[in-house]
N, C-alpha and C positions, 0 to 999 in steps of 0.2 A: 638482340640475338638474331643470326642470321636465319634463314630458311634450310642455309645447306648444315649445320649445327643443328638443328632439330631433327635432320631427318637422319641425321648419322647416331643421335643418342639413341633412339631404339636398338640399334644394332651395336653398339657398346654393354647393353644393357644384354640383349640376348647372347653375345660373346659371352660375357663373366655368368650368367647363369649356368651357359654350357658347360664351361668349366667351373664351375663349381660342381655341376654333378659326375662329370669327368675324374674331377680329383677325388673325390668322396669313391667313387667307384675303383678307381686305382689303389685306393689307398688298403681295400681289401682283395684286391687280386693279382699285386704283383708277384713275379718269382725272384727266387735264387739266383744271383749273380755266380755260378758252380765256378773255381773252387774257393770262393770270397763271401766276408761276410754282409757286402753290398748284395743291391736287389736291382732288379730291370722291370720295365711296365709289363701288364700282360693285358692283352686286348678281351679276355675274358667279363663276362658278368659276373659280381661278386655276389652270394644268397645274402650275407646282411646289409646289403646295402640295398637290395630290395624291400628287405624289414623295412629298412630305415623310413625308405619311402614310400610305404604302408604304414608306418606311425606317423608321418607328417601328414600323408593325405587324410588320416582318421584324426587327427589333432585340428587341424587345420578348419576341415569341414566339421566339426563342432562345435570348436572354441572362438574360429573366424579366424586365431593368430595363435603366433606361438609367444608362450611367457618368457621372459629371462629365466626363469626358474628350470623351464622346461628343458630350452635352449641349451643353457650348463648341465643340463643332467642327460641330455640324449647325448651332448658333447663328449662327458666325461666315458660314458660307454664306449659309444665308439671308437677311442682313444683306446681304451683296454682291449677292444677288438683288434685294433691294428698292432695293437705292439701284441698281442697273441698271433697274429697274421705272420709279422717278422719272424717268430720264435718257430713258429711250427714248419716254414719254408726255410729256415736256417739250419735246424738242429741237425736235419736229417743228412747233410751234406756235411757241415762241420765237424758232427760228434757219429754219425754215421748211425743214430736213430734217434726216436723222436723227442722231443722234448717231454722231460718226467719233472713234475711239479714234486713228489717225494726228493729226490734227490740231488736236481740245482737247486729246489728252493733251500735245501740247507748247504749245498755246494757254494752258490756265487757269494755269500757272504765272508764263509772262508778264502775263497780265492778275490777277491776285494781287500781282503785285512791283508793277507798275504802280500798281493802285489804292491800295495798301497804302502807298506811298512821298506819297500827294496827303493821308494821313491821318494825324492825331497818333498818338505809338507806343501811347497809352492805347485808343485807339478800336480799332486795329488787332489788338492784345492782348486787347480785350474780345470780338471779333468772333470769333478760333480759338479762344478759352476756350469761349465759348456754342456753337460748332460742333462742339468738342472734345464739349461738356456733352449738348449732342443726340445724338450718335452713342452716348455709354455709357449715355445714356436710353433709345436707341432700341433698343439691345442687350439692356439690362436686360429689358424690354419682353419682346422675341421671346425672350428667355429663357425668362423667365415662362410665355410661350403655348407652346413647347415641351416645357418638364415639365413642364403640369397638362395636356397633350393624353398627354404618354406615361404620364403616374400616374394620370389617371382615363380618357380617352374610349378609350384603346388596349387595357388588360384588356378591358373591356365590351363594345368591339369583336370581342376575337378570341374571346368565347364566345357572338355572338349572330349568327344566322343573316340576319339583312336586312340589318345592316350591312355582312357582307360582300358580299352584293347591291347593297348599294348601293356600296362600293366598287369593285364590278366595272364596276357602271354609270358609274360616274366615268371611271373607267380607259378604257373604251369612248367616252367623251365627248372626254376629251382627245386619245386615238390618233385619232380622226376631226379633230380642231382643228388637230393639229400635219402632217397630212395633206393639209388647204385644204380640208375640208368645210365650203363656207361657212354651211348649216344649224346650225352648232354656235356660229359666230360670236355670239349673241343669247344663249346662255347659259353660255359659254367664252371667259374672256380674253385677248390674246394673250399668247404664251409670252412669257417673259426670256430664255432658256436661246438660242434661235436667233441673237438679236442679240449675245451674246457670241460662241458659236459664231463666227457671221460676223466681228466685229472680227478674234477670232483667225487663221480665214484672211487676213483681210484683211494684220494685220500679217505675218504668218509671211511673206507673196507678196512684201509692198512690202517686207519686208528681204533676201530673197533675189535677186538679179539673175538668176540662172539661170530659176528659174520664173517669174520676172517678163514675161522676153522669150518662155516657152513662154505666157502666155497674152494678154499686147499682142502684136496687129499691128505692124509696122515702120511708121515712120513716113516711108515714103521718100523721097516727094512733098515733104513740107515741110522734109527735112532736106536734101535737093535743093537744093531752090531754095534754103534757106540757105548752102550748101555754093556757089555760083554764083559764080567769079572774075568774071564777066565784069558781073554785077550785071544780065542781063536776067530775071530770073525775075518782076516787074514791069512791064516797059519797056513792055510794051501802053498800060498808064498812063497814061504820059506824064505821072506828076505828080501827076495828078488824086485829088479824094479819094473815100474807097471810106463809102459805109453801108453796112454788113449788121444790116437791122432787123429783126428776129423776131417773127411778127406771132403775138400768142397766140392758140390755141385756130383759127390762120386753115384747117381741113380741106378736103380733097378734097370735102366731104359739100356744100359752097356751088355745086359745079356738078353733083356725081350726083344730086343729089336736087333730082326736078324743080322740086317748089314751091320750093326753096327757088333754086334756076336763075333762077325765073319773079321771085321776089317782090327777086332782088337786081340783076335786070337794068340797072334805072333808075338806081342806085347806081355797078354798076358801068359803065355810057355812060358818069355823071358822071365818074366817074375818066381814064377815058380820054380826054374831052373834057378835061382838067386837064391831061393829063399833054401834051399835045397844043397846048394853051395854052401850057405852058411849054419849046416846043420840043422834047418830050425824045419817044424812038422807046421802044417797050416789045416784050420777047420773053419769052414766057414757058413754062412746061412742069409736070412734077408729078414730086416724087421722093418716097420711104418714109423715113418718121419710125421712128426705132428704139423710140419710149414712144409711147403711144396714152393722152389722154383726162387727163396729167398729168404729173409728173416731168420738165420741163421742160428740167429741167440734164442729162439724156443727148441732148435734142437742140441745145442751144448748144452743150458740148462737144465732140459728133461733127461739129461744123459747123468751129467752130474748130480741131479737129484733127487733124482726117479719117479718123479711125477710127471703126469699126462700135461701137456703146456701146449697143444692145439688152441687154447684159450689164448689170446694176447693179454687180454688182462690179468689172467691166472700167472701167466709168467711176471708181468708186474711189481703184481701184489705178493710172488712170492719174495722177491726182492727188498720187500720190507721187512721181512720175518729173519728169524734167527733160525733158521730150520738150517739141519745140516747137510752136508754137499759130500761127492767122495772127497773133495780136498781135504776138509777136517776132518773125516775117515780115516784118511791115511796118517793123518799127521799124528793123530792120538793115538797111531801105532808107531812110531816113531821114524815115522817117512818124513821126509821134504818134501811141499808138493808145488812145482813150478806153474805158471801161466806160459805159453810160448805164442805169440797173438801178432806176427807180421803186420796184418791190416791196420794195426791198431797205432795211432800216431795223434793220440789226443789224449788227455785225462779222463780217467774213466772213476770215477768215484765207487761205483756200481761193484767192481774187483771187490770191496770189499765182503761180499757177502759171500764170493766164490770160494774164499779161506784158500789161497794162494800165498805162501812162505816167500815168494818172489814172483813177478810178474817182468817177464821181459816182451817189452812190445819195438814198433819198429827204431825208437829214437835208442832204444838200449843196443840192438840186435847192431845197429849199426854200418848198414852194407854202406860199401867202397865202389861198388861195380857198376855197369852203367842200369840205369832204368830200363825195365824192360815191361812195355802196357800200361795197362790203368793201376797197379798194382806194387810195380815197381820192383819188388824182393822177391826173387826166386824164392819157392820151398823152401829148395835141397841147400842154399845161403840158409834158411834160418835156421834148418836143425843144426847144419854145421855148427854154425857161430852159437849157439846153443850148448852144443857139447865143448865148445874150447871155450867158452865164457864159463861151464861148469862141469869142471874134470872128472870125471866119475873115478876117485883114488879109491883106495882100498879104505882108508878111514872113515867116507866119508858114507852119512848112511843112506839106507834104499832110497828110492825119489821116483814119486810117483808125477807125471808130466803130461800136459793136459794141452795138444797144439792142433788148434784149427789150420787146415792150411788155409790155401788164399790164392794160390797162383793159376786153378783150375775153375776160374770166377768167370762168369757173363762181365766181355763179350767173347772170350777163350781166344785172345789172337792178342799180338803175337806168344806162341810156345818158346820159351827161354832152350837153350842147347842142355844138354846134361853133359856134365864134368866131371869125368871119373877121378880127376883127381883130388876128391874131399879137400885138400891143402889148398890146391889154387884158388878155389869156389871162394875162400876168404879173400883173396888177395881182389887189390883194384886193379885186376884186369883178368877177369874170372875166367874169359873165352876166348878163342882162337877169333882170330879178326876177321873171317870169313863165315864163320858160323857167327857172330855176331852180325854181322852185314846183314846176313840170309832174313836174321832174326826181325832186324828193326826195317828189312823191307816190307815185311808182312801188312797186310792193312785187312779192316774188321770187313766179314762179309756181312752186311749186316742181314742180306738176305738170302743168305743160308750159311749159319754157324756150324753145322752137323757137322763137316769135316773137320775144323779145327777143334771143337770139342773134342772127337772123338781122337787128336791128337796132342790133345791135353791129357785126357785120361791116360793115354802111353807113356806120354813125359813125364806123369804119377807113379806110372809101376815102374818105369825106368829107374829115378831116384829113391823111391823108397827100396827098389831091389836093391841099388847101388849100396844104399846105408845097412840094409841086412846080411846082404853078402860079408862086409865088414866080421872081422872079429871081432865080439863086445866086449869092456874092460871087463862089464859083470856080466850074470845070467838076467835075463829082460823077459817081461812080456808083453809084446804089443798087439793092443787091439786097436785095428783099422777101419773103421765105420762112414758113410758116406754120410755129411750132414740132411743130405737133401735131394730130389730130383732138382735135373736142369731148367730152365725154364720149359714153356709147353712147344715154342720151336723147334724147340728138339726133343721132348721125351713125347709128343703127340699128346692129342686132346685128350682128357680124359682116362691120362694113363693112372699107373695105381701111384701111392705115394713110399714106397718101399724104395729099403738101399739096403745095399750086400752089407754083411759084416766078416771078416777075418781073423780068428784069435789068432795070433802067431807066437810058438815056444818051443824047446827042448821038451821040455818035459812031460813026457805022453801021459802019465797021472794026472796033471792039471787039466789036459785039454780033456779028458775023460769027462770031466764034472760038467765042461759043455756038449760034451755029445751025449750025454744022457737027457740032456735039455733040447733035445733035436738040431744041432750042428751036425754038419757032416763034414766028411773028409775032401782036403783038396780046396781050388778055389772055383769050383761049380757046383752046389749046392741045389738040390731039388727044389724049385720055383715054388718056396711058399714062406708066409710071412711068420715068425715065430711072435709076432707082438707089435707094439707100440718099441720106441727108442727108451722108455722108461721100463720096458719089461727087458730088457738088455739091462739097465743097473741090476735089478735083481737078481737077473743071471748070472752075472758078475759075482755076484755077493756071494749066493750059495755054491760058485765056483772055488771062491777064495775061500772059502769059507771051511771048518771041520764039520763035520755032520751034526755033533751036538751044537752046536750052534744055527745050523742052520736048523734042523728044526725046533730052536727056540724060538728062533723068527719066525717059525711058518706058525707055531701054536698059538703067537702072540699077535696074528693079521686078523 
């Protein structure tokens, strides 16, 4: 053996340690490859892989070694950490929120049978072999990084004085991370450990009814009115059909904040001149959004089913239950009641509990035109294609229709043109080729949204004026609701979590039963909050509602 061969194996030696604790690190802090379902390295500290090596230093210096037994079993964890790691940086991009252990884990086995049955048994065979092949790969792998981290970097560790300084400082880094020190966010990645944690509660709740009911609200309103021998829990109605459009990102911030009062004023006259054109009387008011600035689906849900869902987990665990929605409301009165969900371009298993008769999302809705933003489908494309995909005929009966928009979404740029002519808005070539141009020169301010925002909201009352102005086949009522404030760049720190509402109808008896509920007239309403976005179903309810019914439900809360 030579002298220059001795003196290069150390440094072979401390190479592969390095990377071993390099890849053991990575393997719990990569990100999202956005919009794929690969991943890219992230130069972050992972918190379990600090664990990790806080079990080996305390293994270590006990036992002097690590056992095979041990070896395979730290292995096998951290192995379920990483593929929780994958899952929880993937879902949220792919399915557009986070991974639910209730409903893929009974989801991906149907969708396996399924796909697996459209495929020859050879293809199907090769596909769990190579996944089979990955996983003893991936094992083998963390293996490896496990005991060349406990045979070489963990002695050296526990006889040298900055190491353990520097492990303290880890240790310090991550207890501040797992805390919400947002400071540490830029050099600490998020944990794995919490999102398991949470499934776990989650499942333990939705399998037990007893804590289930200690931590949902009753739902007594809606089981009321289901509950209704007499069938008035509607009858206000008379038939008629119901929109409840959710208008994204629509905040309280469009009338508190002056300029922004100032610079939407003209927009909104236009509206009002619209709505005003097409017959129809407007009362409006301002209730509190349970999510503020995103999370979209605690404020449909709390809408639809009149519970408080400020909780993340409460909206969850409602999602296990058979508890009822207005969908089924409506339908047990002999409504239709639609999904209408632009954003929506993935399977959602979840629809099911919304009791939706049809759900049209973007792969149904179909647009032809060109992409326009992160978002792609104008609005005023989906209701269109909406109503010519389901013809309001005279046979056909009331429908009640339940459509988030989407196109008034952070980062609000580029604003699509608005096209008066409903007919063209389907075709594939929606805009004049100049207002198109205008459109796709636009680029995101990233630091300072406010104006395109607030030209988003006009592009809002623009097209929804456009669609009310319309003669309707039938009599409608639509109520217009803002999901959410904007994020905090634009509604300011600290502002409240309130958004306007709008009943919009003919019928001045109906809107009577909200302004006995504190609505006022017109679309400027005295700055105060009537409720929670759940205290709006109720309001609904006793609006639709006959009076003997309504106060059955009041006598039975």
């Amino acid at each position: 053996m030579t002298a220059q061969s001795t003196n290069t194996r150390p440094w072979r030696h401390i190479a592969l340690t390095v990377l071993a604790l390099l890849f053991l690190n990575g393997m719990l802090s990569f990100s999202t490859w956005w919009p794929t379902p690969g991943i890219v390295p992230d130069h972050r500290l992972a918190p379990e892989f600090v664990w990790l090596w806080l079990a080996l230093l305390a293994i270590v210096g006990w036992r002097g070694t690590l056992s095979p037994r041990a070896l395979s079993l730290l292995t096998l964890g951290y192995l379920l950490l990483v593929l929780g790691r994958y899952l929880d940086v993937t879902a949220p991009s792919l399915f557009g929120r986070e991974v639910n252990l209730y409903w893929d884990g009974a989801q991906l086995p149907r969708l396996l049978w399924v796909t697996g049955q459209d495929q020859p048994w050879w293809l199907s065979t090769g596909v769990v072999a190579a996944v089979a092949l990955f996983l003893w790969t991936l094992y083998r792998l963390l293996r490896w990084g496990v005991a060349t981290t406990a045979r070489a970097a963990v002695p050296y560790a526990l006889r040298t004085r900055w190491v353990w300084l520097l492990s303290a400082a880890a240790v310090v880094l991550v207890t501040a991370n797992y805390a919400g020190v947002k400071a540490t966010w830029p050099v600490v990645s998020k944990p794995v450990v919490p999102t398991y944690w949470r499934q776990a509660k989650l499942l333990a709740t939705a399998l037990s009814p007893q804590r289930l009911d200690e931590v949902l609200p009753p739902s007594t309103l809606l089981q009321t009115a289901l509950a209704d021998p007499a069938g008035n829990a509607l009858a206000a109605l008379r038939g008629r059909d119901v929109y409840l459009i959710v208008m994204e990102s629509y905040g309280a911030v469009t009338y508190d904040n002056p300029q922004a009062a100032a610079a939407l004023a003209t927009a909104r006259r236009q509206f009002a001149d619209d709505l005003d054109a097409g017959g129809h009387q407007v009362i409006s008011a301002f209730v509190s959004s349970p999510t503020y600035g995103g999370a979209s689906d605690l404020a449909h849900l709390s809408l639809l089913s009149g519970i408080d869902l400020s909780d993340p987990m409460r909206h969850d665990l409602l999602l296990t239950t058979n508890r009822p929605t207005l969908p089924t409301l409506f339908r047990a009165h002999g409504y239709r009641a639609f999904g209408v969900y632009p954003a929506l371009s993935w399977d959602w298993p979840e629809s099911a509990f919304y009791g939706f008769d049809q759900l049209h999302e973007s792969r149904t809705l179909a647009y032809r035109g060109p992409p326009l933003g992160y978002w792609s489908i104008p609005d005023q494309y989906a209701l269109a294609r909406f109503e010519q995909l389901q013809p309001r005929g005279a046979d056909e009966p009331p429908r009640f229709v339940f459509f988030p928009t989407i196109t008034c979404h952070f980062p609000f740029s580029p604003v699509p043109p608005y096209q008066p002519d409903w007919q063209r808005v389907l075709s594939d070539q929606p805009f004049d080729a100049t207002e198109l141009e205008q459109a796709r020169a636009e680029q995101v301010n990233w630091l300072n949204m406010f104006p395109d925002y607030l030209r988003m909201v006009a592009y809002t009352y623009r097209w929804l004026g456009g669609f009310l102005r319309q003669s309707e086949p039938r009599e409608t009522v639509f109520i217009l609701v803002g999901d959410h404030q904007p994020t905090a760049n634009i509604s300011g720190e600290g502002s409240t979590w309130d958004v306007p509402v709008h009943i919009v109808s003919r019928d001045a008896a109906l809107l009577k039963g909200f302004t006995e509920q504190g609505f006022y007239p017109g679309l400027n309403p005295p700055r105060q909050s009537l409720g929670g976005l759940h205290d709006l179903t109720a309001m609904m309810l006793r609006a639709f509602a006959q009076p003997e019914s309504v106060m059955l439900a009041e006598k039975s809360r």
